[in-house]
Structure formats: structure tokens, C-alpha cells
C-alpha positions as protocol buffer text, in pm:
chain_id: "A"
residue {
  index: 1
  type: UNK
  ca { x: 795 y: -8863 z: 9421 }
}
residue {
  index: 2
  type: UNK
  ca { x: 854 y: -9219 z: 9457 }
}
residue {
  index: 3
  type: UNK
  ca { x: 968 y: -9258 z: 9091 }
}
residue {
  index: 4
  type: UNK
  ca { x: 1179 y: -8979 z: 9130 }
}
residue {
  index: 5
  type: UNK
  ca { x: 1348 y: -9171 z: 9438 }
}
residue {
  index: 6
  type: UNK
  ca { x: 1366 y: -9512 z: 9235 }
}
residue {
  index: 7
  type: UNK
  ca { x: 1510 y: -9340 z: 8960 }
}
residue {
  index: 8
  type: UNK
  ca { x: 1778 y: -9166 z: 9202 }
}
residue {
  index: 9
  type: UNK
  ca { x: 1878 y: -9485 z: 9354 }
}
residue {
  index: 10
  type: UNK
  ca { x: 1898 y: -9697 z: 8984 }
}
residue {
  index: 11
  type: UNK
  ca { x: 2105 y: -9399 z: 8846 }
}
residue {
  index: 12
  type: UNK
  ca { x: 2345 y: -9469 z: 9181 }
}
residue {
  index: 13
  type: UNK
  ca { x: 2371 y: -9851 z: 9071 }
}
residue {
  index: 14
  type: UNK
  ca { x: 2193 y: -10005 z: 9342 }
}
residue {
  index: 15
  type: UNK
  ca { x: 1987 y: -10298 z: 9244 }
}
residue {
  index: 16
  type: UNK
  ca { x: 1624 y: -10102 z: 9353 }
}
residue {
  index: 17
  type: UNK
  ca { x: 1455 y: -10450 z: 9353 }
}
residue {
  index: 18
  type: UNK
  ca { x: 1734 y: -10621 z: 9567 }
}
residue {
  index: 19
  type: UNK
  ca { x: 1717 y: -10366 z: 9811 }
}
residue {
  index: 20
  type: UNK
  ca { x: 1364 y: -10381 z: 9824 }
}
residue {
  index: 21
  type: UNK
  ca { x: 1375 y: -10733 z: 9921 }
}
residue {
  index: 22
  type: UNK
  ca { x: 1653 y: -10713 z: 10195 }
}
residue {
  index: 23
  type: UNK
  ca { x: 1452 y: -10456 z: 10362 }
}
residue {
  index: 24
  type: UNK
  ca { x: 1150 y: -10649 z: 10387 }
}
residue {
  index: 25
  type: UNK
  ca { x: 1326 y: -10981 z: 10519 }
}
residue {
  index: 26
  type: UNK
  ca { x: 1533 y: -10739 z: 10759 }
}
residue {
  index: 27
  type: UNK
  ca { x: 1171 y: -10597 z: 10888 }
}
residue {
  index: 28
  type: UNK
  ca { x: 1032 y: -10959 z: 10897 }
}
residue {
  index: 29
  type: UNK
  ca { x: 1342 y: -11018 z: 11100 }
}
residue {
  index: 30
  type: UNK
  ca { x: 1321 y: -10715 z: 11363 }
}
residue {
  index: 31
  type: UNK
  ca { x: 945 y: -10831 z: 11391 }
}
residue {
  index: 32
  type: UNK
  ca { x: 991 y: -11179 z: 11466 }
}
residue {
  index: 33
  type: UNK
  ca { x: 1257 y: -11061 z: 11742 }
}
residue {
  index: 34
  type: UNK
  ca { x: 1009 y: -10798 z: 11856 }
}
residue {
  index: 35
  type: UNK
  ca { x: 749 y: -11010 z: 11954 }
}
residue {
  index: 36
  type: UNK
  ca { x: 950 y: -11257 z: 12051 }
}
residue {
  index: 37
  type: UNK
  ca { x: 1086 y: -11073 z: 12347 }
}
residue {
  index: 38
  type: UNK
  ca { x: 740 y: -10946 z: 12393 }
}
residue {
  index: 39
  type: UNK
  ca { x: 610 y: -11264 z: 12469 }
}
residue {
  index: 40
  type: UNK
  ca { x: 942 y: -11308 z: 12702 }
}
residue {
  index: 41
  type: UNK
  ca { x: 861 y: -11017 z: 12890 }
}
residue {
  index: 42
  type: UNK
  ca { x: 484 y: -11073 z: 12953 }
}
residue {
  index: 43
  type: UNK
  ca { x: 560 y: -11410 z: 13078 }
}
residue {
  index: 44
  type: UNK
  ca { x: 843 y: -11306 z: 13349 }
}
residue {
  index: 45
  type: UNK
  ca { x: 656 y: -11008 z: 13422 }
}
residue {
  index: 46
  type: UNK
  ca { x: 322 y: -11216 z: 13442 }
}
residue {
  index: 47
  type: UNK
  ca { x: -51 y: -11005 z: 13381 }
}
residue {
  index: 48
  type: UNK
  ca { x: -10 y: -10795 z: 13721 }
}
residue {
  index: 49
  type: UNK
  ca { x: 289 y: -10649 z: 13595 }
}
């Protein structure tokens, strides 16, 4: 299935590898900013919550 899918999205012109790797830095992003307000939280709320 997933060739099928990479095959779909080359015949469409997108660069598959390209897209690939602006995912991934967009997920390392959303992660980063995730935890980062995580940690925020924790410490305003403090452990009792």
C-alpha cells in the first residue's frame, strides 16, 4: 500500500522525499512546543495540581 501511495503522490509532482522531510521537522516542531508548554503548565500548576 505504501508504494502505491508514493507512487500516487510522485505521479502528482510532489517531491515525495521533500515532503517527507518537512513533515518530520514540522513534527519535531509541534513536539518541541508540546513539551514545552508542558513543562509551563506543571510548573504554574505545581505537583498538587
Amino acid at each position: 500500500m505504501a508504494k502505491v501511495s508514493r507512487e500516487m503522490v510522485e505521479n502528482s509532482g510532489i517531491n515525495v522525499d521533500e515532503l517527507v522531510e518537512l513533515l518530520v521537522k514540522n513534527a519535531a516542531a509541534e513536539l518541541t512546543t508540546f513539551y514545552y508548554y508542558t513543562i509551563l503548565r506543571i510548573n504554574l500548576i505545581g505537583l498538587d495540581g
